[in-house]
N, C-alpha and C positions, 0 to 999 in steps of 0.2 A: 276219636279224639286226636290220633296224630296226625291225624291227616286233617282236621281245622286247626292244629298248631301251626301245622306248614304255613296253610294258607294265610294265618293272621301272619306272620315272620316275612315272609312274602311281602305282602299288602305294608307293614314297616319300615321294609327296604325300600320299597320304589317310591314311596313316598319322605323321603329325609332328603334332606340335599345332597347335589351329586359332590363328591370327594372334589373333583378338576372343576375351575373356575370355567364358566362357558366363554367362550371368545364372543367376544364384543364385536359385533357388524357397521362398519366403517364404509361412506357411499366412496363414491370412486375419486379420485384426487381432482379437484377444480382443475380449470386451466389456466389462472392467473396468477402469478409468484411474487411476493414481493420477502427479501434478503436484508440480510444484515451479518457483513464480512469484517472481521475483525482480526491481523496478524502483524508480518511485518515482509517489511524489502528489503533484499541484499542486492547490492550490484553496484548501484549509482555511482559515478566520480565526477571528479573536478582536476582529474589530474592536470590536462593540458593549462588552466589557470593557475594553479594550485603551485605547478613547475615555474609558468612564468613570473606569478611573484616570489618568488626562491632566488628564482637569476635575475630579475630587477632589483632587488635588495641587496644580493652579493655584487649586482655592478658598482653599489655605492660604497662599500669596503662592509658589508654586513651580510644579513643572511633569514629567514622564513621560511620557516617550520612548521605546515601544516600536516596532521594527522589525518586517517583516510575515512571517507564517510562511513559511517558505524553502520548495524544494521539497525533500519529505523521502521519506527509504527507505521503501522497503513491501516486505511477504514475504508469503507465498500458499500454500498446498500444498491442494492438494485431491485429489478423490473424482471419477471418472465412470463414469455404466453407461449402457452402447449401449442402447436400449429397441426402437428401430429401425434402418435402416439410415443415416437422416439426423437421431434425436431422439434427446438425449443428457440424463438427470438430473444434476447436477452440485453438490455440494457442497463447500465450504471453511474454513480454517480462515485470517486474515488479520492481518497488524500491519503498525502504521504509526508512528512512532513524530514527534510534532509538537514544535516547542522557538520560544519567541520570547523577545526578552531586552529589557529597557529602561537608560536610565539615569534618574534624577531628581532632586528635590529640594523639599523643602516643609517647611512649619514646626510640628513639632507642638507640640499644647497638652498641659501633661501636669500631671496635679493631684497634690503634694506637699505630705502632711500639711495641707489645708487652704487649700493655695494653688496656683497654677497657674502655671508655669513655661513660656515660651517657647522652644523647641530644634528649632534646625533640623540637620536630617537630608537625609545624600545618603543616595541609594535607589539600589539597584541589584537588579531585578526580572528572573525568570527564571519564561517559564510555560511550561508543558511538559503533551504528552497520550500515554499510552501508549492506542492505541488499538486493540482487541482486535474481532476482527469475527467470527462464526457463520453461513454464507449458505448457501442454498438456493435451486436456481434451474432453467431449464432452458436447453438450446442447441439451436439446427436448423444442421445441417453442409449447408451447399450440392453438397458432393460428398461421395458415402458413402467414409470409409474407404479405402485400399485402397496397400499400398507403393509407392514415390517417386513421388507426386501430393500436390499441393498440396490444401486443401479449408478453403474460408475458412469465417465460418460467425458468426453472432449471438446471444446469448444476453438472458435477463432472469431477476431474483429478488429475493427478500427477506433481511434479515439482523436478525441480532441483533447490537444492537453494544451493545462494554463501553468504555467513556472513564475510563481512569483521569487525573484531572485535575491538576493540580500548582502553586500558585503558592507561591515562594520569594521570599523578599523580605529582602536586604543590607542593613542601616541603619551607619547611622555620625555621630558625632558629632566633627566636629574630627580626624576620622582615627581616633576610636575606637569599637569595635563598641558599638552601641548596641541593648539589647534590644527586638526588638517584632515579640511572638507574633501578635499581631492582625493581621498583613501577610502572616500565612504559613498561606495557606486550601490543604487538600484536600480533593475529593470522589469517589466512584465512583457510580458510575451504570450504570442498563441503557435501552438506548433500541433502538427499531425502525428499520431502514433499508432503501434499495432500492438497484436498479441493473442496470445495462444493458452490455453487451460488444459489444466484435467483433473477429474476429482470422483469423491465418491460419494452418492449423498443415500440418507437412513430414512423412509419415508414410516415415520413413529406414529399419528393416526393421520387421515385424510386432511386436514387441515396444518400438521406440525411436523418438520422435519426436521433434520440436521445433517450436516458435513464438514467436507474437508477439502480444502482445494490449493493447485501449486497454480502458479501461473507466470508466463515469461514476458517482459514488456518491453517496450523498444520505442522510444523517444526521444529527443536532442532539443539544447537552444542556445542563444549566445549570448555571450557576458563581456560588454564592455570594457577596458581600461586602458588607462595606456597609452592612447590611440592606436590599439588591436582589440582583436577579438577572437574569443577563446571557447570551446565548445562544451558545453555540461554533458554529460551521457546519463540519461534518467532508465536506460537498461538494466535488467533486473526480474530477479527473482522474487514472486511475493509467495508466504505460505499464509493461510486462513481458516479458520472456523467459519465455518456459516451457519446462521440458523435462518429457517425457510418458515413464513407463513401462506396458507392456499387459501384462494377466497376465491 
């Protein structure tokens, strides 16, 4: 009898389900990536313009006071194809979107019929860049690939960047809107850029990943006014989320 007690006791155990969830078998990671980068950029300035309407307004007995560009959103989506098991091609599409504002005040000269009229104007100055970026690039993954393993990894490339430029300019006289087209310059432009990464990404099953990425960028354009021209620096620091789909 105790010994067909064992055997049924036995036979009950191996048969119940096991206590530990079984791991789920996941095929080996695709080789085509497609991203979605979501953070922000620090760095960018306007100083060299930003100076020179400061000292064109104080040359009129006034003065423009802009504030430095903030740290601003950026968005990302891109492209990747495994080439190896640790060399990745990588392409993207990028925005960034830049805004700085002033206040002022200066005296302008303004010629009527023959004569020339002293009017001073408060200024109220909005510069703004929508910045559009084209990049290609490549990456080395320090660890190949492979579900729930981390795999940090460096990359480098070149872009093409589009700067759409913006200065808006408030005039006012005595409180009332006073016209002047001349204060209110757009440009667009195409200019070349570079940059560098590194990050670290979470490969969660074969198809779904996530990360985290810094990345440094380096591009320039110029800004009309005045008759000069002034240099933007769109260099900078981006941090980001990324979430990864394989297919």
């Amino acid at each position: 009898m105790t010994v067909l007690a064992i055997a049924m006791t036995t036979a009950d155990v191996s048969s119940a389900p096991p206590i530990f969830k079984q791991k789920k078998y996941y095929g080996p990671i695709p080789f085509n990536t497609i991203s979605l980068s979501i953070g922000f950029i620090d760095g960018p300035d306007a100083e060299y313009l930003t100076n020179h309407l400061d000292e064109w307004a104080f040359q009129r007995n006034g003065y423009d006071i802009f504030e430095s560009i903030a740290t601003s959103p950026y968005l990302r989506i891109g492209y990747e194809r495994q080439l190896t098991p640790n060399h990745f091609f990588r392409t993207s599409i990028g925005f960034a979107y830049l805004r700085s504002e002033s206040i002022g005040f200066y005296v302008a000269q303004v010629t009527q019929a023959d004569t020339a009229a002293a009017i001073p104007l408060e200024i109220n100055r909005t510069f703004k860049v929508y910045l559009f970026s084209l990049e290609a690039g490549f990456a080395y993954y320090f660890i190949s690939p492979e579900v729930r393993r981390f795999s940090p990894y460096v990359g480098a490339g070149f872009a093409a960047v589009f700067p759409l430029t913006r200065l808006n300019t408030d005039s006012y006289n005595e409180g009332r809107v006073f016209s002047n087209p001349g204060e209110n310059i757009s440009r667009n432009s195409f200019e070349a850029g570079m940059h560098t990464e590194f990050g670290m990404i979470y490969y969660i099953t074969n198809r779904y990943s996530a990360g985290i990425e810094g990345r440094y960028q380096m591009s320039q354009s110029k800004f009309y006014i005045h008759n000069g021209n002034f240099d933007i620096d769109y260099a900078g620091f981006t941090l980001t989320l990324n979430l990864y789909h394989h297919f």
